[in-house]
Short mmCIF file of the C-alpha atoms (twelve columns), coordinates in Angstrom:
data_MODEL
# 
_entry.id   MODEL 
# 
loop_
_atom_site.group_PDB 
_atom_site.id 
_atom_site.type_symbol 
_atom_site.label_atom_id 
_atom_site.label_alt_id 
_atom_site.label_comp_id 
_atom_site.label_asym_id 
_atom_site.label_seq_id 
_atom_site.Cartn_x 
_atom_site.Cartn_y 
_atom_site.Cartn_z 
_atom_site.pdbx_PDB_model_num 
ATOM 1  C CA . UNK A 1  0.000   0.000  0.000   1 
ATOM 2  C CA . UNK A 2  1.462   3.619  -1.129  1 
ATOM 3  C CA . UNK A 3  1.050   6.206  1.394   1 
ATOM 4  C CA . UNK A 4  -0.246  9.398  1.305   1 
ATOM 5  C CA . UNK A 5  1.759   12.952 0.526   1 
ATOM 6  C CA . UNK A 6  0.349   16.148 0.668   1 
ATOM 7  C CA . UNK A 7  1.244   19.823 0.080   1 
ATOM 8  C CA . UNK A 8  -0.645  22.318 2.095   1 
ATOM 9  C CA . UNK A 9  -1.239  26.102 1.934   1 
ATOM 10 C CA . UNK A 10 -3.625  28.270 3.984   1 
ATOM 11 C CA . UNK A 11 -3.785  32.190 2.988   1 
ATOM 12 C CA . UNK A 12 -6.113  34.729 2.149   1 
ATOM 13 C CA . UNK A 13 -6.713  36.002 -1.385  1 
ATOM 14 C CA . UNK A 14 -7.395  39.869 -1.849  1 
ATOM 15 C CA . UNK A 15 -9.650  39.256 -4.501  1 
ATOM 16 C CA . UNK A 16 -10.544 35.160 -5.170  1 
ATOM 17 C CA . UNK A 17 -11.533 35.263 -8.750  1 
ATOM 18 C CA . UNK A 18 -7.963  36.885 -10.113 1 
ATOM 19 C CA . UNK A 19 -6.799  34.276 -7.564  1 
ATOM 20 C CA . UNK A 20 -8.899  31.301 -9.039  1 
ATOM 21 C CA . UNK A 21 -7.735  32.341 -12.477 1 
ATOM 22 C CA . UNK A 22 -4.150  32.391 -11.195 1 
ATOM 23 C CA . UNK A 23 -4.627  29.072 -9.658  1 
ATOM 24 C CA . UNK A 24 -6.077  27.333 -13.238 1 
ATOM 25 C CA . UNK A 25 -3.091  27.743 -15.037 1 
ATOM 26 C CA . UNK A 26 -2.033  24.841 -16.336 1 
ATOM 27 C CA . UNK A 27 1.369   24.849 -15.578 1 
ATOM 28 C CA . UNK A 28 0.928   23.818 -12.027 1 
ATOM 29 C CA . UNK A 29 0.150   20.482 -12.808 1 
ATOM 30 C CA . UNK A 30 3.397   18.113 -12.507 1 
ATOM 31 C CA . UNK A 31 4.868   14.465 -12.490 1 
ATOM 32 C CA . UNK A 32 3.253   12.618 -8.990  1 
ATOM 33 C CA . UNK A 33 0.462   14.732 -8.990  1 
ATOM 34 C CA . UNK A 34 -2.517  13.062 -7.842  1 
ATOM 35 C CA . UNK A 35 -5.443  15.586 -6.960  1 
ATOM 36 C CA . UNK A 36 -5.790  18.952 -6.283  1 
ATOM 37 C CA . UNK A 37 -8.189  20.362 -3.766  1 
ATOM 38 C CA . UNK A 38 -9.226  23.857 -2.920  1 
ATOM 39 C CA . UNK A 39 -11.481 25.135 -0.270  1 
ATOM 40 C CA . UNK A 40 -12.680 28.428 0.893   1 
ATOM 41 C CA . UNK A 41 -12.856 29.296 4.283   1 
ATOM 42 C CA . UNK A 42 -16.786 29.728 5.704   1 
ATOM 43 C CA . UNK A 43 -15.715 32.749 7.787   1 
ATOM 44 C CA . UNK A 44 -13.995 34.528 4.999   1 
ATOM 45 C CA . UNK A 45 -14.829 33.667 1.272   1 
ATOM 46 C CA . UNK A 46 -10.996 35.064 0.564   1 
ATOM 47 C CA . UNK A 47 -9.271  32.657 2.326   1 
ATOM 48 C CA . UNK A 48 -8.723  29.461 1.000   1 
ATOM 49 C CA . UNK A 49 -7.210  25.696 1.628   1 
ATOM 50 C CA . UNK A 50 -5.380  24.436 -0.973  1 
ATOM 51 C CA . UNK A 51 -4.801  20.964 -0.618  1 
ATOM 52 C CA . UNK A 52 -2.584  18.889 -3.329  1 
ATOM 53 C CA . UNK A 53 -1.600  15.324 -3.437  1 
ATOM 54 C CA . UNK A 54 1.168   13.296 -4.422  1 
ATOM 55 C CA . UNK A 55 1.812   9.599  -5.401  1 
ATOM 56 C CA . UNK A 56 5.584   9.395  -3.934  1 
ATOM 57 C CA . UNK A 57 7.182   11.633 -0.870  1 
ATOM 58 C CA . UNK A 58 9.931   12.456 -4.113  1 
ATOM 59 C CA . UNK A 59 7.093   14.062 -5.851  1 
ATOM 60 C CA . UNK A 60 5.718   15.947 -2.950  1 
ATOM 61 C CA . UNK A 61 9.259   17.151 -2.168  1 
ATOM 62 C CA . UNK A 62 9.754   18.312 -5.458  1 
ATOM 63 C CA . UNK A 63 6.873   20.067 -5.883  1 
ATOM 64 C CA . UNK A 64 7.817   23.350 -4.327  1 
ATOM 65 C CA . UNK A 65 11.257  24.060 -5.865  1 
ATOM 66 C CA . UNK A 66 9.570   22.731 -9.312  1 
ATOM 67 C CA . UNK A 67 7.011   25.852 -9.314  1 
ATOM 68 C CA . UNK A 68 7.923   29.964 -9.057  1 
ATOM 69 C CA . UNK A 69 5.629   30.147 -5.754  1 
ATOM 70 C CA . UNK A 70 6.185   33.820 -5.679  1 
ATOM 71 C CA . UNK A 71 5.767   34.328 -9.076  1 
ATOM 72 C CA . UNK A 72 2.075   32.294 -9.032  1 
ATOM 73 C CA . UNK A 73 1.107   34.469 -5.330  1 
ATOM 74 C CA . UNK A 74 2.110   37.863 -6.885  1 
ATOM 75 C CA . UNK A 75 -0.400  36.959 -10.244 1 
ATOM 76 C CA . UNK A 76 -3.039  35.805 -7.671  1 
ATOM 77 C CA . UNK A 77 -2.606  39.191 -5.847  1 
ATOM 78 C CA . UNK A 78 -1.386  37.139 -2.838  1 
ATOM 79 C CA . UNK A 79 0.980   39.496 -0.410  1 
ATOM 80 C CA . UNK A 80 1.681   37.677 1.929   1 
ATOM 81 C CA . UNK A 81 4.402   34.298 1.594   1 
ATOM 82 C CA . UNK A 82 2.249   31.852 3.194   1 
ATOM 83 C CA . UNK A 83 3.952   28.639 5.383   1 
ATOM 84 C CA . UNK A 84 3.384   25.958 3.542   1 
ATOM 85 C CA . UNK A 85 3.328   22.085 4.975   1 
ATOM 86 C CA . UNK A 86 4.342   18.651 3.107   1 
ATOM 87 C CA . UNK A 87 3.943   15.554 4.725   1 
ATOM 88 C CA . UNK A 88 2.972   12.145 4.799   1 
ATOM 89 C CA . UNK A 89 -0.077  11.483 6.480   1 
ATOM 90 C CA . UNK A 90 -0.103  8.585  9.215   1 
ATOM 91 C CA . UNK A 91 -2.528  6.041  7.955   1 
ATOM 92 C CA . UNK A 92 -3.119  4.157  11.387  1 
ATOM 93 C CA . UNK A 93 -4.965  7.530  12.465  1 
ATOM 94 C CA . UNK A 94 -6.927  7.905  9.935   1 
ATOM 95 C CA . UNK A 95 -10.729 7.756  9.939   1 
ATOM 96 C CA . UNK A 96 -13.360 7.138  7.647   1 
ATOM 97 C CA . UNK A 97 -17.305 6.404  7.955   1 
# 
């Protein structure tokens, strides 16, 4: 069984529709690349989840130096560098109903 690998961002977008057309571009899709999944916060429609998935922890590594972050946040009118998290996720804790 493959585990799990995910890249995470949390920050808010100025104006989400510049960002959503930012975010569409089809560049950003690479080798490993599973799924992408974006969410938007319920307490503020301009800050958003993005979620992405990988099929190796290479992949997932790679991802960041592989894409011009800044480059992608100042198109989406992002201005501030978010943290952003990679990891594997620890499949004996996971739940599902």
């Amino acid at each position: 069984m493959s585990g799990i690998y995910r890249f995470t961002v949390i920050h808010p977008v100025p104006d989400f529709e510049r960002w959503r057309t930012a975010a569409e571009d089809p560049r950003v899709s690479r080798p490993g690349l599973v799924r992408r999944s974006v969410f938007r916060s319920l307490d503020d429609p301009n800050e958003v989840m993005v979620e992405i998935e990988f099929d190796s922890a290479e992949a997932a590594k790679s991802f960041l130096p592989s894409i011009d972050l800044r480059e992608f946040l100042d198109r989406a009118g992002v201005e501030v560098y978010p943290p952003v998290f990679i990891g594997e996720e620890v499949s004996d804790l996971r739940y599902e109903r």
